[in-house]
ROVEX-422221 format. One line per 3 residues: number of its first residue (from 1); for each residue x, y negated, z negated of C-alpha. Coordinates in steps of 0.2 Angstrom, whole numbers. Layout:
NUM> X,Y,Z; ...
END
This chain:
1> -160,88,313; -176,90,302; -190,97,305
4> -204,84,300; -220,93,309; -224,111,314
7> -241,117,321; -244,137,317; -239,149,329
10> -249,153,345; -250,172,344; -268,181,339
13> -269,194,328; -279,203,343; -264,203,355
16> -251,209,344; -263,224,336; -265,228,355
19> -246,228,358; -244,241,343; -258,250,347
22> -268,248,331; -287,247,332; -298,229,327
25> -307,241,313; -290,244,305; -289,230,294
28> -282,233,278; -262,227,286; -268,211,296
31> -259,200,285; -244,208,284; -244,209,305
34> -249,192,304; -232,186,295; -222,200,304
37> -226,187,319; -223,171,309; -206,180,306
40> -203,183,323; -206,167,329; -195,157,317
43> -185,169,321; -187,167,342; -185,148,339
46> -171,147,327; -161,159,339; -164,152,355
49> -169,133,353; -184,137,362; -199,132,351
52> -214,142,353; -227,130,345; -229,111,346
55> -214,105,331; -206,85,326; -189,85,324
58> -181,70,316; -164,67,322; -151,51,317
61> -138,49,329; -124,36,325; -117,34,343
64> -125,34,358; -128,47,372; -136,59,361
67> -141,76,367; -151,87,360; -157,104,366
70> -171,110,359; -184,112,370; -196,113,379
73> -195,93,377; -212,85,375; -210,66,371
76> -200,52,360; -212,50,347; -203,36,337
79> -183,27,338; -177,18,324; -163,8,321
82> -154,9,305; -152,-11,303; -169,-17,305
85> -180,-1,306; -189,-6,319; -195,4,335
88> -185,3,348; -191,5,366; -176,3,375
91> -170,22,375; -169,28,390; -168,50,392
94> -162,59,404; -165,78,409; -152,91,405
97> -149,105,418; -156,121,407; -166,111,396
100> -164,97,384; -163,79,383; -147,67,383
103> -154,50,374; -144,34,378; -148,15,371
106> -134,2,367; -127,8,351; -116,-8,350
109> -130,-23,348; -142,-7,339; -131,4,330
112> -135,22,323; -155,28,330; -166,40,320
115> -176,48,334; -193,58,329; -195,69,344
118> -208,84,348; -203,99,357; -213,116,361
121> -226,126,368; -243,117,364; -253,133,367
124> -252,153,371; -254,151,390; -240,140,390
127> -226,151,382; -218,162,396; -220,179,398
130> -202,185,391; -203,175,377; -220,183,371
133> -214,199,375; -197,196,363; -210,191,349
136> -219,204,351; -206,217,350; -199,210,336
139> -214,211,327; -217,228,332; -197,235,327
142> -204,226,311; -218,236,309; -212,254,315
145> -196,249,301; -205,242,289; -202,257,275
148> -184,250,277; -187,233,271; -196,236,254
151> -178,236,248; -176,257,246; -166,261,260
154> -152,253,268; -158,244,284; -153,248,300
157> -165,240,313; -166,227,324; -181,218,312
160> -169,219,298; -152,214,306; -164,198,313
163> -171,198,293; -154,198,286; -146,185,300
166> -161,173,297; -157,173,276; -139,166,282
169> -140,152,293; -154,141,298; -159,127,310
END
């Protein structure tokens, strides 16, 4: 899996300054909240398969059913077959119960499929409340720890476990 596409993340600087309790006027850290929430989003989405803004995944499959369970699944953008790479229109998708997608198309006259897929929350209103709430507690163990990430002390919250399991694996 690849990630070919990714829209920016659909938090405002406004609701997370109102979840820490900092005023509008105080300015002088927005862009470090601001990444704090990029973090914890990558994060939220890296953990959980649940993407919280609109991402194209490209996936090639060399057999058929393929599932994949990144959700919430918006649309097959594009199938290609490896022989002719040509779009194909015969894949058919079924529902997974839980979320995700089982793809299926007749892998004996088509072979191996490259599916280009898009997945996640197109807007705020769309993300469900727990989700927002994780984000935003991450973002605020970040911020309430953040003397412990600047490398001076040994770090023992919950932001930098997430930091330190984040530089180790990926999607």
């Amino acid at each position: 899996m690849k990630i070919t596409a990714q829209s920016d993340h659909n938090f405002s600087l406004s609701e997370i300054k109102a979840f820490l309790r900092i005023s509008d006027d105080q300015t002088s850290e927005d862009d470090v909240i601001m990444s704090m929430v990029a973090s914890a989003v990558a994060w939220y989405e890296s953990a959980t398969g649940v993407f919280l803004r609109t991402t194209q995944l490209t996936h090639r499959f060399s057999e058929s059913p393929a599932s994949i369970v990144y959700r919430p699944f918006v649309d097959l953008q594009v199938a290609l077959d490896d022989s002719s790479a040509s779009q194909i229109s015969s894949i058919e998708r079924e529902d997974l119960i839980g979320g995700g997608s089982v793809f299926t198309w007749d892998a004996l006259a088509l072979g191996a499929m490259t599916l280009i897929i898009r997945v996640g929350h197109a807007t705020r209103e769309e993300i469900p409340d727990t989700a927002a709430q994780a984000v935003r507690a991450l973002v605020a163990d970040m911020y309430v720890n953040r003397e412990y990430l600047n490398g001076n002390r040994m770090p023992s919250s919950i932001s930098a476990a997430m930091l330190l399991g984040e530089s180790r694996t990926s999607i």
